[in-house]
C-alpha positions in Angstrom: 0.0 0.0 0.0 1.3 3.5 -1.0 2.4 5.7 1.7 0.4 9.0 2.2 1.8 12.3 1.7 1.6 14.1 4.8 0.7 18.5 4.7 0.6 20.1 8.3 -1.1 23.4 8.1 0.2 25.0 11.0 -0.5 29.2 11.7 0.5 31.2 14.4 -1.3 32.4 17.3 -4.6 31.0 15.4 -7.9 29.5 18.0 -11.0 27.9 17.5 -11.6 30.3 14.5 -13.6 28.7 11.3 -17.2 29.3 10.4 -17.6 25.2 10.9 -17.5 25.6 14.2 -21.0 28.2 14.3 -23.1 25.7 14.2 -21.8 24.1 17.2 -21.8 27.7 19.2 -25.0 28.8 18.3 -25.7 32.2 16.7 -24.4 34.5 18.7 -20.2 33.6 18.1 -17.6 34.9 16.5 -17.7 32.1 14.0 -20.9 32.7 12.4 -19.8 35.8 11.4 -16.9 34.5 9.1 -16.6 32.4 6.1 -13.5 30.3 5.3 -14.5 27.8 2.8 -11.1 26.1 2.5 -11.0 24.8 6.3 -14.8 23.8 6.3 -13.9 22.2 2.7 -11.7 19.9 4.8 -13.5 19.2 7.6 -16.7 18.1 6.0 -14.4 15.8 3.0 -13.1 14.5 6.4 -13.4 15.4 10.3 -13.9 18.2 12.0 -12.5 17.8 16.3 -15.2 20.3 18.3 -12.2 19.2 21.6 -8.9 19.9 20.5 -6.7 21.7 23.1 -2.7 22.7 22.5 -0.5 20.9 25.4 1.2 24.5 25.9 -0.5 27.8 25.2 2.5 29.3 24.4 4.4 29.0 20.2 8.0 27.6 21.2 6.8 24.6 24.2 3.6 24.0 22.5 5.2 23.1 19.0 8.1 21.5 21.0 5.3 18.8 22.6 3.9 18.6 18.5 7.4 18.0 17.1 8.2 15.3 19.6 4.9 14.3 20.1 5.5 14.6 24.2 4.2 16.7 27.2 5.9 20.2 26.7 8.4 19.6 30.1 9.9 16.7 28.2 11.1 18.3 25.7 14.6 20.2 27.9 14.9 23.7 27.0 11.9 23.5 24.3 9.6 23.6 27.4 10.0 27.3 27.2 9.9 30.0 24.8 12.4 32.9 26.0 16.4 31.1 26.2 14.9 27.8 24.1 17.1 25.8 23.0 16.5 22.4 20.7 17.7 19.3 21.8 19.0 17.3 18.7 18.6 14.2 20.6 14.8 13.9 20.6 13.2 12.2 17.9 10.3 14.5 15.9 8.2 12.9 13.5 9.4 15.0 10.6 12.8 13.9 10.7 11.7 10.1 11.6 9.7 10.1 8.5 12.6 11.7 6.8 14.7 8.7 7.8 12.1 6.1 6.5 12.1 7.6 3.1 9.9 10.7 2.9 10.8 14.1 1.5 10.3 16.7 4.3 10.2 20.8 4.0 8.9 24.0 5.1 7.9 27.6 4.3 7.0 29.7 7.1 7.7 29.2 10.6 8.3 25.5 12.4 10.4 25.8 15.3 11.1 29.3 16.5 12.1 31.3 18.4 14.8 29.8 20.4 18.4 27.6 19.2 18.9 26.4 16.7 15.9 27.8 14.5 13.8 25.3 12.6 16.1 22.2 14.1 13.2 19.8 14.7 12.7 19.5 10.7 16.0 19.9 9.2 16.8 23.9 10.0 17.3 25.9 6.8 18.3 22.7 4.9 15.0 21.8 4.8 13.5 25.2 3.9 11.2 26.1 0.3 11.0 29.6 0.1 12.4 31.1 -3.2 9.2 33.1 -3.3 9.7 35.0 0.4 7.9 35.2 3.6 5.4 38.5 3.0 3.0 36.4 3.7 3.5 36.5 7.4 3.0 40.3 7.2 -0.4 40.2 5.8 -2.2 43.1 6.6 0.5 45.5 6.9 2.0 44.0 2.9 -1.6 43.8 1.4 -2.7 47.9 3.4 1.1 49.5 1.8 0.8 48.0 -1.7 -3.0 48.1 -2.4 -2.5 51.5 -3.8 -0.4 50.2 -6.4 -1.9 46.9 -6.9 -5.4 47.2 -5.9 -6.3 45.3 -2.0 -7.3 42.2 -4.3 -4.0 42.5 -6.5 -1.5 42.8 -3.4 -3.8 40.0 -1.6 -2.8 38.1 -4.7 0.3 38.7 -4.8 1.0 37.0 -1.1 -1.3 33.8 -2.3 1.0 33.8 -5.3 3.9 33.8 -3.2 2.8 30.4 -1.0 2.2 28.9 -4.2 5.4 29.7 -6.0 7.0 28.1 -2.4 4.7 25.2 -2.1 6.1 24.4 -5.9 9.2 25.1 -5.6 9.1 21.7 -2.9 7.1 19.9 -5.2 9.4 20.5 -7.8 12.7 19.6 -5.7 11.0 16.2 -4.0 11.8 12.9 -5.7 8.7 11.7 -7.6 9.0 8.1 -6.2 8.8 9.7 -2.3 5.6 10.7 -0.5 6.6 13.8 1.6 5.5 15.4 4.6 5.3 19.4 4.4 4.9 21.9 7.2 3.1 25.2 6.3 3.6 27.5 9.0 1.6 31.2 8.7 2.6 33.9 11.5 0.1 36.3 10.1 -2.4 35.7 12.9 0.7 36.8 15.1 0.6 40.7 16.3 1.1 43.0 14.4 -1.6 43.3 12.4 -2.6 46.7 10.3 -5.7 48.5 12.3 -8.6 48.2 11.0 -7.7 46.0 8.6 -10.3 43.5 9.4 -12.8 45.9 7.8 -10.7 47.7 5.0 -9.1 43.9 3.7 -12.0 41.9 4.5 -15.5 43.4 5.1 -15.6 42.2 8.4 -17.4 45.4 10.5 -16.4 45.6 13.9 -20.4 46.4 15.1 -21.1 43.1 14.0 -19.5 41.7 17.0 -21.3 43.8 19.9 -22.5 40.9 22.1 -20.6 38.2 20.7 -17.4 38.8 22.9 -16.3 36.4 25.9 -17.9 38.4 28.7 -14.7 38.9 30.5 -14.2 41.1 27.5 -15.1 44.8 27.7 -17.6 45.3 24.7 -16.6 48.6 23.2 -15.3 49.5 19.8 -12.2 49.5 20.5 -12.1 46.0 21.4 -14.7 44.8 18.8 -12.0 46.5 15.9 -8.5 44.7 17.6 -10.8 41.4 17.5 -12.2 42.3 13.9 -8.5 42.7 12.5 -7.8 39.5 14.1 -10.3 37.8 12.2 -9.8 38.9 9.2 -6.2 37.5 9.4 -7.7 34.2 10.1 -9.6 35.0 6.8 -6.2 35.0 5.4 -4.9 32.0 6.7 -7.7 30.5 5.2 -7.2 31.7 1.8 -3.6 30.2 2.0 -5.0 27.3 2.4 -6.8 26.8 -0.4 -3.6 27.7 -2.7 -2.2 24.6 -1.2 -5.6 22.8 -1.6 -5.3 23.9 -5.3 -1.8 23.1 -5.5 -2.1 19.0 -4.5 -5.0 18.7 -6.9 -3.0 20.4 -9.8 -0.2 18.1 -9.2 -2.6 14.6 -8.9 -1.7 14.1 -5.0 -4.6 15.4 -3.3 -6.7 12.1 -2.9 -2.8 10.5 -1.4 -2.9 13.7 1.2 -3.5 13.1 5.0 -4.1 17.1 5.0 -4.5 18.2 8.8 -4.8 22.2 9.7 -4.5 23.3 13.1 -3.0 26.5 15.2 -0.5 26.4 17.9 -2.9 28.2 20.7 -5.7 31.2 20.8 -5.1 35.1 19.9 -2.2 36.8 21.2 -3.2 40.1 22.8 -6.2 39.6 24.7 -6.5 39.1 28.1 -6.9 35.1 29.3 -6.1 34.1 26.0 -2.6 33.1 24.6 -0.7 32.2 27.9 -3.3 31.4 29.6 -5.0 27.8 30.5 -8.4 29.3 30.0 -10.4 27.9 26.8 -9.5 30.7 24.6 -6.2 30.2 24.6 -6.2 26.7 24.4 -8.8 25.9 22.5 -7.6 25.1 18.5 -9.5 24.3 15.5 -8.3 21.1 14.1 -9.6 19.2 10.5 -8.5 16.6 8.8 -8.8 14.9 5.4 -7.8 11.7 4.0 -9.7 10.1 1.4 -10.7 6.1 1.7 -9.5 7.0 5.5 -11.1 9.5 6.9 -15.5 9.2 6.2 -16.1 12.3 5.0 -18.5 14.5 7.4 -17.6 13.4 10.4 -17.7 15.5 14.0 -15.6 14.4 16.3 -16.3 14.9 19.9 -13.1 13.0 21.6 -10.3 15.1 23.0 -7.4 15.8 21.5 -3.9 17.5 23.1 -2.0 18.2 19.9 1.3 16.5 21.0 -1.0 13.5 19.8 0.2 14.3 15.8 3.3 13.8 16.3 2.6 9.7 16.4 -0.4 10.0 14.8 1.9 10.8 11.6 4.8 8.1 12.3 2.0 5.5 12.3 -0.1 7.2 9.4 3.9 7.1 7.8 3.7 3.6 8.7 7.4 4.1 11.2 7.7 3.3 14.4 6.4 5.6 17.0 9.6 6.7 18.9 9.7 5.1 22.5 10.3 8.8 23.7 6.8 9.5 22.3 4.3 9.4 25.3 1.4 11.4 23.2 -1.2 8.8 21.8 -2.0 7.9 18.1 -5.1 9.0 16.5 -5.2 6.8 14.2 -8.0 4.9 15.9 -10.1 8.1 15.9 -9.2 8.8 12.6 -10.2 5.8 10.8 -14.1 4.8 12.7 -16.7 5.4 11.2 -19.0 7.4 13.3 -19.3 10.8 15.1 -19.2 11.6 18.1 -17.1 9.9 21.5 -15.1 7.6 19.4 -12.2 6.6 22.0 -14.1 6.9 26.1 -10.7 7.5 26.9 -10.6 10.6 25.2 -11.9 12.9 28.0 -9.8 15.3 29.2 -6.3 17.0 27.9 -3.8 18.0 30.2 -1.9 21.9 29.5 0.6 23.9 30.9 3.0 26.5 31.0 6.3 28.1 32.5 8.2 30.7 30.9 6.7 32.5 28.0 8.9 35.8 27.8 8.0 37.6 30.9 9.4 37.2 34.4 8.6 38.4 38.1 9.8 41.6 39.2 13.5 41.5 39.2 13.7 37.9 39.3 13.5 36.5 35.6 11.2 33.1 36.9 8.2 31.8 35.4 4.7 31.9 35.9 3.7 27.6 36.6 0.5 26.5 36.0 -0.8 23.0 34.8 -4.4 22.3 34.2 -7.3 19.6 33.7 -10.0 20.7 31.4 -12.8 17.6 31.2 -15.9 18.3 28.9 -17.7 20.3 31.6 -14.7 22.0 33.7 -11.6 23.7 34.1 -9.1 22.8 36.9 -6.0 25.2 37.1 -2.9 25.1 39.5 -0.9 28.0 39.8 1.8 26.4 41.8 3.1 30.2 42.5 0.1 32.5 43.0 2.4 35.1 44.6 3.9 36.2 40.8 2.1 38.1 38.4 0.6 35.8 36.0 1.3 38.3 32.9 4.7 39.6 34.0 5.9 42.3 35.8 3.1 45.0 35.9 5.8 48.0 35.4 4.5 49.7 38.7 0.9 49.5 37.3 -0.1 47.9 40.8 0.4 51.2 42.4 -3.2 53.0 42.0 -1.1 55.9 41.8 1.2 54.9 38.6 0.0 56.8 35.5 0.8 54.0 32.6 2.5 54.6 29.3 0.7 56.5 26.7 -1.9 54.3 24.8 0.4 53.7 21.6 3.2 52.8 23.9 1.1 50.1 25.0 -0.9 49.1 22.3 2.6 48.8 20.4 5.6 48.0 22.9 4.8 44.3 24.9 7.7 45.4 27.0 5.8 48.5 28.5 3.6 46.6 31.3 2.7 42.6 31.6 5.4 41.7 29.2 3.3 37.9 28.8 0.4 39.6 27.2 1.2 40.7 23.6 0.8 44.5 22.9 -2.3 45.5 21.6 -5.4 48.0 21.6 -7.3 45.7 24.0 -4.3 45.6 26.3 -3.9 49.4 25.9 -7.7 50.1 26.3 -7.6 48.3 29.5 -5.0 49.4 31.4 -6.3 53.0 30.5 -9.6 52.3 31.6 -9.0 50.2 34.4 -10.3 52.2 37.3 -13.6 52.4 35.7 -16.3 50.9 37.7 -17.4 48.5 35.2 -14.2 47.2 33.6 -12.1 47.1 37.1 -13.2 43.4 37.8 -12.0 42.6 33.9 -9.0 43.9 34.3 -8.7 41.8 37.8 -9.2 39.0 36.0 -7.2 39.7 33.3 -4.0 40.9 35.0 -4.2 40.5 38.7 -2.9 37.9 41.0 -4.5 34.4 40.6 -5.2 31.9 44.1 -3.7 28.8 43.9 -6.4 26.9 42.6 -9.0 27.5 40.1 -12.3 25.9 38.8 -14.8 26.7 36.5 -18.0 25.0 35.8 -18.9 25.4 32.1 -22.4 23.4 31.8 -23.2 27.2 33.9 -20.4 29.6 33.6 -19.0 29.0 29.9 -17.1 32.1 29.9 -15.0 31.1 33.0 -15.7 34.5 35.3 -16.5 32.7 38.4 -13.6 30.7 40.4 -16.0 27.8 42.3 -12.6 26.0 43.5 -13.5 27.3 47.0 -17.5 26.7 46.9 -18.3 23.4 49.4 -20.7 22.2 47.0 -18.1 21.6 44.1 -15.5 20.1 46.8 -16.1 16.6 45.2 -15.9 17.4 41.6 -12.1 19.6 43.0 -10.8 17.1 44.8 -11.4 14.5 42.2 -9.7 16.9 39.0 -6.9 17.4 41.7 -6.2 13.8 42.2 -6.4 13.0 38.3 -4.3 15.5 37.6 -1.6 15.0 40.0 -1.4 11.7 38.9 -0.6 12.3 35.5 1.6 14.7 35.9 3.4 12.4 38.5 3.3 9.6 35.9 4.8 11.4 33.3 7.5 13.0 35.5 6.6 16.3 35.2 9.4 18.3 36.9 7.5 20.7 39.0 5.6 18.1 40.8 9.2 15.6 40.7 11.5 17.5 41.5 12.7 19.6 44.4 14.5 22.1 43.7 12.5 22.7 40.3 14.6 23.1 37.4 12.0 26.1 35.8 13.0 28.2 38.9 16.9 28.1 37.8 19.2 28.8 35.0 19.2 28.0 32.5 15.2 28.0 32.5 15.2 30.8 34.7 17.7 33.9 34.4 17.7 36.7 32.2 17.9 34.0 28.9 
């Protein structure tokens, strides 16, 4: 039997953001009010995941766990984004199929930031991009050369330039090898051009009054920084569809395992990216594979993405590496049905440490693990003394006047260094003395007990911490113990080992 071709679509910084997912959230989301064809193209010629979570909400640990296909802290130094560093001894699924015979390559980002760039699939050896990389600019390319080349000409001219890179692999791969190919967008990564979301893409920032999380202020200034997000996902989507084009055009579509997924939710908003909360962790996830995959099926099972990394070795038909303790989906893949295919499948476990922020004058990390079940969230903050988005630059003095608002909306180094710069961030550290958004700014910046827990079936947009309420002391105590436990059986190092490594160089320090 003929080995599939394998095509990761991978982009930066992008959530649970596809108009498949509206009918699943009801009216009233964010979803319903985009349209990217190419994703939902996918998931109804194969599966759509409604419960797919990243093991790390944070780019560098989170695609560490992928690459490997392990928990995030067993990856060294790739547990952490700021001072990462790539161990070359640790198997990744690229480079394993690479061994047994497959092409490999990449445009875009894979590995990075951190030592040595790219390493987990071959570094720059491994690299297709004759073309450029514009396309991780989007907004800002397409906004400064519409007025030469028309918004749809420059838009064009960046789906041009995937194509031309996506080819230029094609072209180089032996046409006796399947391949496995890594597309990797950082468009849905800040920057992005304000107002773009309506100027590129029609996407009117009134149209989402009500639909934000409600720990969210809903103002126009918010609704716009959430608009221009969007309309980058509309980009992402877009590429996707070149590539789409591009297997058909060169007969290898229907030999494709095609899977499309993001490496954690959007960077810039509070509880999001960095956070254990569902919009940061939350993904969409899709994949195709004809005579494989039924077409049109929802699956309900969860999913930690570190599971793809031997979910490809085995669709590769290699050995799963022994150091691979993520689990195959191959099962999932390949019933039937809809649904709860695997009853195992009920929870994910996520984390992080060090993003690129420390504790005032320390340089240490903010630790957290977390249990999220289909009805609840169960956080540890194993130091609720630090500041969960960095050092707040003096802003926890009521009497601190903060940056100006472009200072903050551009500079990520100007206050809470672990939330991206942005207009929301700006916004809310301008307006946080108002009566009505103090207790969102609480929650979005201050000081965290050591335990949290949120009961979704009533509280879906997490506001209310029940971790301390008697009558949820059985449902606590019971995500506590489950998630102890696997943390303990799969030696993670802030439960194993005393003194932690994360609080110490080379994890720790100025990196």
């Amino acid at each position: 039997m003929k080995r599939p071709n394998i095509l990761f679509a991978f982009a930066d910084d992008w959530g649970r953001y596809a108009h498949a997912y509206a009918e699943h959230e009801g009216a009233a989301s964010l979803n319903a009010l985009i349209r990217t064809p190419n994703f939902d193209r996918i998931a109804h010629e194969g599966a759509l995941f409604l419960n797919a979570l990243v093991p790390a909400p944070s780019c560098t640990p989170c695609r560490s766990s992928i690459l490997a296909g392990q928990y995030f802290w067993q990856t060294g130094l790739g547990a952490i984004l700021q001072g990462a560093v790539w161990d070359e001894s640790i198997p990744t699924f690229p480079l394993e199929l690479e061994k047994a015979g497959y092409s490999i390559g990449y445009q875009y980002k894979v590995w990075s930031p951190g030592r040595t760039l790219n390493a987990p699939i071959g570094a720059a050896r491994t690299r297709f991009e004759p073309a450029g990389r514009n396309f991780n600019q989007f907004s800002h390319w397409v906004t400064a050369n519409a007025p030469e080349l028309g918004v749809e000409g420059a838009k064009n001219a960046l789906y041009a330039e995937t194509r031309h890179n996506f080819r230029a692999f094609l072209d180089a791969r032996p046409p006796d090898k399947p391949f496995c190919y890594w597309w990797g967008p950082t468009n849905t990564h800040r920057t992005w051009e304000r107002g773009s979301g309506l100027a590129l893409w029609g996407i009117r920032p009134d149209h989402l009054e009500g639909r934000l999380p409600g720990f969210l202020p809903d103002v126009a200034e918010i609704r716009e920084d959430a608009a221009d997000y969007l309309g980058e996902c509309l980009a992402v989507d877009a590429g996707l569809g070149i590539l789409y084009e591009e297997l058909a055009a060169a007969g290898e579509l229907d030999d494709t395992l095609i899977v499309v997924s993001g490496d954690h939710g959007i960077p810039g908003m509070p509880r999001a990216k960095c956070n254990l909360y569902d919009i940061g962790c939350e993904v969409a996830l899709a994949a195709r594979w004809p005579g494989r995959i039924v077409p049109g099926r929802v699956v309900e099972d969860f999913v930690n993405l570190m599971d793809l990394g031997p979910t490809f070795c085995e669709a590769g038909r290699i050995p799963v590496p022994g150091s691979m303790t993520g689990k195959s989906l191959m099962r999932v893949l390949e019933a039937p049905g809809s649904g709860q295919i695997d009853p195992t499948r009920d929870h994910v476990v996520t984390g992080r440490e060090r993003h690129v922020a420390f504790a005032r004058e320390q340089y240490l990390p903010y630790p957290q693990r977390s249990l999220r079940t289909r009805d609840f969230i169960y956080i540890v903050n194993f130091e609720p003394d630090r500041w969960p988005m960095g050092d707040p630059k003096g802003l926890d003095d009521p009497d601190t006047v903060p940056p100006d608002y472009e200072t903050l909306a551009s500079n990520t180094f100007a206050a809470y260094p672990d939330l991206d710069a942005s207009p929301t961030k700006a916004w809310m550290i301008h307006h946080r003395e108002d009566r009505d958004v103090e207790p969102l700014y609480d929650l979005a910046f201050g000081k965290r007990p050591r335990e949290e827990l949120y009961d979704l079936s009533e509280d879906p947009d997490y506001l209310v911490n029940v971790a301390g309420d008697p009558a949820y002391a059985n449902v606590r105590g019971q995500m506590e113990a489950r998630l102890l436990k696997i943390l303990e059986e799969q030696d993670d190092p802030r439960l194993m080992e005393q003194p932690c490594r994360y609080e110490f160089e080379p994890y720790a320090g100025p990196g």
